[in-house]
N, C-alpha and C positions, 0 to 999 in steps of 0.2 A: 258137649257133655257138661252138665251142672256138677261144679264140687260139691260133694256132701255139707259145707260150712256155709253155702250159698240156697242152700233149702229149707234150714232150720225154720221151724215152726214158730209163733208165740207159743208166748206161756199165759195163758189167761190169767190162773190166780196169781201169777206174779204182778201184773198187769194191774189187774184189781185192789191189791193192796197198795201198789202203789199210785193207785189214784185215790185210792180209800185215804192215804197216810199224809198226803199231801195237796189234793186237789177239794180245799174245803169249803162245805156248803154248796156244791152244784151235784146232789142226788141223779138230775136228768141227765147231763154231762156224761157222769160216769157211769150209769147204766149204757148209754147212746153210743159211747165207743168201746166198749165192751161186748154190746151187738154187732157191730160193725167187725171187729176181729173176731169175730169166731163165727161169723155168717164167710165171711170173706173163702172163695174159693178159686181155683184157675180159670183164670180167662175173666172175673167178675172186676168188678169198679165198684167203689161204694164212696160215698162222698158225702163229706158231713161238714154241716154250713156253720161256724162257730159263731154265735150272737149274743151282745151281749157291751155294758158299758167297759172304759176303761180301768183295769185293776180287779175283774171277777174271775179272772184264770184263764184264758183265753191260748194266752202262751206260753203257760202253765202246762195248762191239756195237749198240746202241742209238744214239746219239751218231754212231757213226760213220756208219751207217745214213740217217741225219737229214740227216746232212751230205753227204751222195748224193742225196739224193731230189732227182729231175727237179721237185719241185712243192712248195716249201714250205709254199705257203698250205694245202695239203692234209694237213697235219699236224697229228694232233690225240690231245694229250698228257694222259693221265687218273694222279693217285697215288693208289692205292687206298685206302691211309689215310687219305686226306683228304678224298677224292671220294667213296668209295663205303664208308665204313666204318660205314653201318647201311642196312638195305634200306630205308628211310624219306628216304634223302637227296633232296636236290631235283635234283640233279648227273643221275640217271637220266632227265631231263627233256633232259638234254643230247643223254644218247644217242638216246634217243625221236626229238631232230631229227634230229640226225647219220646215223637208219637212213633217214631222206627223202633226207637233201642229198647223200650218198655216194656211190649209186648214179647220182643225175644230174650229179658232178661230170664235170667235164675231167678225164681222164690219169688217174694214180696217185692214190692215197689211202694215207695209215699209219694206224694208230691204236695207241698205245700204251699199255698197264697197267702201270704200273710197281708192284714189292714188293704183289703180288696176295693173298702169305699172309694166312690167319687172318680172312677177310670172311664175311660171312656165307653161310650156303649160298643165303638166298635171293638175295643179291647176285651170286654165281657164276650161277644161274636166268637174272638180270635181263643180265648181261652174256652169256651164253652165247645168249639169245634178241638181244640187240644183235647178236651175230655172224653168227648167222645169217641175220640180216635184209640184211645184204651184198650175199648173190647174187644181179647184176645180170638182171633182165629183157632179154630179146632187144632191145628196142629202146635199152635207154640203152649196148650195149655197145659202139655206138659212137662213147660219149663218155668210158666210163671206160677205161682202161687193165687194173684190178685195184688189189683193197686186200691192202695187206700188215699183220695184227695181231700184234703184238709183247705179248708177256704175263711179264713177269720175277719168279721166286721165289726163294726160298733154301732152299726146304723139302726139297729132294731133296739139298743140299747134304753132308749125312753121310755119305747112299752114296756121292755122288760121289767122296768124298775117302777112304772107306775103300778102294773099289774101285780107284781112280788107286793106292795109298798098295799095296795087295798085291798091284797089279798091278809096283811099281815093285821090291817087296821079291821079286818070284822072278825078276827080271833083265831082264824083257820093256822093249824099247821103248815109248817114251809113243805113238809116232805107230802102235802095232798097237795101240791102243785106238780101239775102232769104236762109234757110234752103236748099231749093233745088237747086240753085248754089253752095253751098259750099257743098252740098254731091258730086256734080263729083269732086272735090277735094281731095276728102275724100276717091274714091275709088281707089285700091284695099282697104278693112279694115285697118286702119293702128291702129289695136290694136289686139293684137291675140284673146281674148274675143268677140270679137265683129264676128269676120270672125266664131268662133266656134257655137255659138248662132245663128247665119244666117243659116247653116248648119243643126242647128236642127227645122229650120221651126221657132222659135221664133222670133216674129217682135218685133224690135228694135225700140228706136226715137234715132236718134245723134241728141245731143244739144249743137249747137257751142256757146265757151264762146268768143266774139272778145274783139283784145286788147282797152285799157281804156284810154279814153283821156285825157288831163290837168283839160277839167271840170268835167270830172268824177271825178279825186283825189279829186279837191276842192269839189265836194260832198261830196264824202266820209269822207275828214275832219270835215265838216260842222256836216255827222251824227254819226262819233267817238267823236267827243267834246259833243252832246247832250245824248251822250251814258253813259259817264265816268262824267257829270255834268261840264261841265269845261262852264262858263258862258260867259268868253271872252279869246280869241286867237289871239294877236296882227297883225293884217295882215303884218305887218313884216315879224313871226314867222311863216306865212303862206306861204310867197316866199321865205324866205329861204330853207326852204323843199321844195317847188316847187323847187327851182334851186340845191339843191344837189340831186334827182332825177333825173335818167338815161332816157331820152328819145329817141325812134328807130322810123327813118331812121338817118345816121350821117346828110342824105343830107335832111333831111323832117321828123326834131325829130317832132312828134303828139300823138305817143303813149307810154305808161308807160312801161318800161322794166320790173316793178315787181307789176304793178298794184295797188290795195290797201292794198297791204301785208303787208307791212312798216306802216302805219298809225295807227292801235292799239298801238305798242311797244313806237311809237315817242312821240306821245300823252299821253301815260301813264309817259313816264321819265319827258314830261315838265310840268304833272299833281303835279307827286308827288316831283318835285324840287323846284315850286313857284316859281321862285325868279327872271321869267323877260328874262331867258338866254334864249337864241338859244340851238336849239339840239346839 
């Protein structure tokens, strides 16, 4: 029997603002998992492919995700580099449980692959049969909820940002870029998990992350300083990091070369030095 504390539902509008408040600049993102939980039903799998370069929220979206979920104990967090970075690992032994315990959990289930790139094909094999093995049988449906798999890469990350990057240079709005433009970009698969998964009839979501502009950073600074308690940040100390920050095209710099990836580390050195200085 499922405890009632092991059933709990999302909250979508909670869900919502809190990717609205903190997940900035990726419109498609946050509609993309916002569909995905509130599609999600017993016995279903929905799987959403995170793409996108280093520093446009990836593990952000993730994180925040995490920190929604009705079911913590139901969370189960894989790095591929580390876990699964030869088909020989023992970590596969993991999954092998996890395709028993899943299906007969309580409520919701996540599982996440995090920086998925460069594994081996037969590792992609070994986790794309892990995924499959999800879908619940009639009778445990109702004790699961639905698993939601979370998969992040950087490998699509080039088109993403040429594409955002010439979408930006002939004038168009960021928010008329559509999920479904940037999939003919996207095809052939350019991630071998992805192309193996297709193959076994499993519907995917690709969730493009696009690159992040000067006002995203300054977002982002805005909610690393309310994070780490830092009460004021000299706007000085604010354009100096803006201007030692790399920005792409040479000829049409707009967007971050490393997104908000820098901004934890910067903020923590001018936290914990007091004294006024620049980075």
């Amino acid at each position: 029997m499922c405890h009632n504390n092991r059933l709990q539902p999302f909250n979508p509008p909670i869900l919502k603002k809190d990717l609205e408040d903190n997940l900035f600049g990726q419109h498609i993102a946050q509609s993309e998992i916002l569909s995905a939980v509130t599609q999600l039903n017993g016995g279903s799998v929905s799987v959403l492919i995170f793409m996108g370069s280093s520093g446009t929220g990836k593990t952000l979206a993730t994180d925040i995700l995490c920190h929604q979920f009705p079911v913590p104990g139901n969370i189960h967090r894989f790095s591929a580099p580390f876990h699964f970075a030869s088909s020989s690992s023992s970590h596969f032994d993991t999954l092998d449980d996890l395709s028993h315990h899943i299906p007969s959990s309580c409520g919701y289930s996540m599982v996440i692959f995090d920086d998925i790139d460069n594994i081996e094909s037969d590792s992609s094999e070994y986790i794309a049969s892990f995924i499959a093995s999800l879908e619940i049988n009639p009778i445990s449906r109702r004790r699961s909820n639905g698993t939601i798999v979370v998969i992040s890469s950087r490998n699509a990350g080039p088109v993403i940002d040429e594409y955002t990057l010439n979408h930006a240079r002939s004038g168009y709005e960021r928010q008329d870029i559509t999920q479904d433009k940037l999939h003919l970009k996207l095809k052939p698969p350019v991630l071998n998990i992805v192309d193996v998964l297709l193959k076994r009839g499993i519907r995917v979501s690709i969730v493009p992350f696009l690159p992040l502009t000067r006002d995203h950073v300054r977002k982002c600074i805005a909610r690393e300083m309310n994070l780490q308690g830092i009460s004021y940040f000299p706007q000085s100390e604010v354009n100096n990091f803006m201007e030692e920050m790399s920005f792409f095209a040479s000829d049409f710099p707009i967007f971050s070369s490393v997104g908000c990836k820098k901004i934890h580390h910067e903020l923590s050195v001018y936290n914990n030095r007091g004294d006024g200085k620049t980075f």
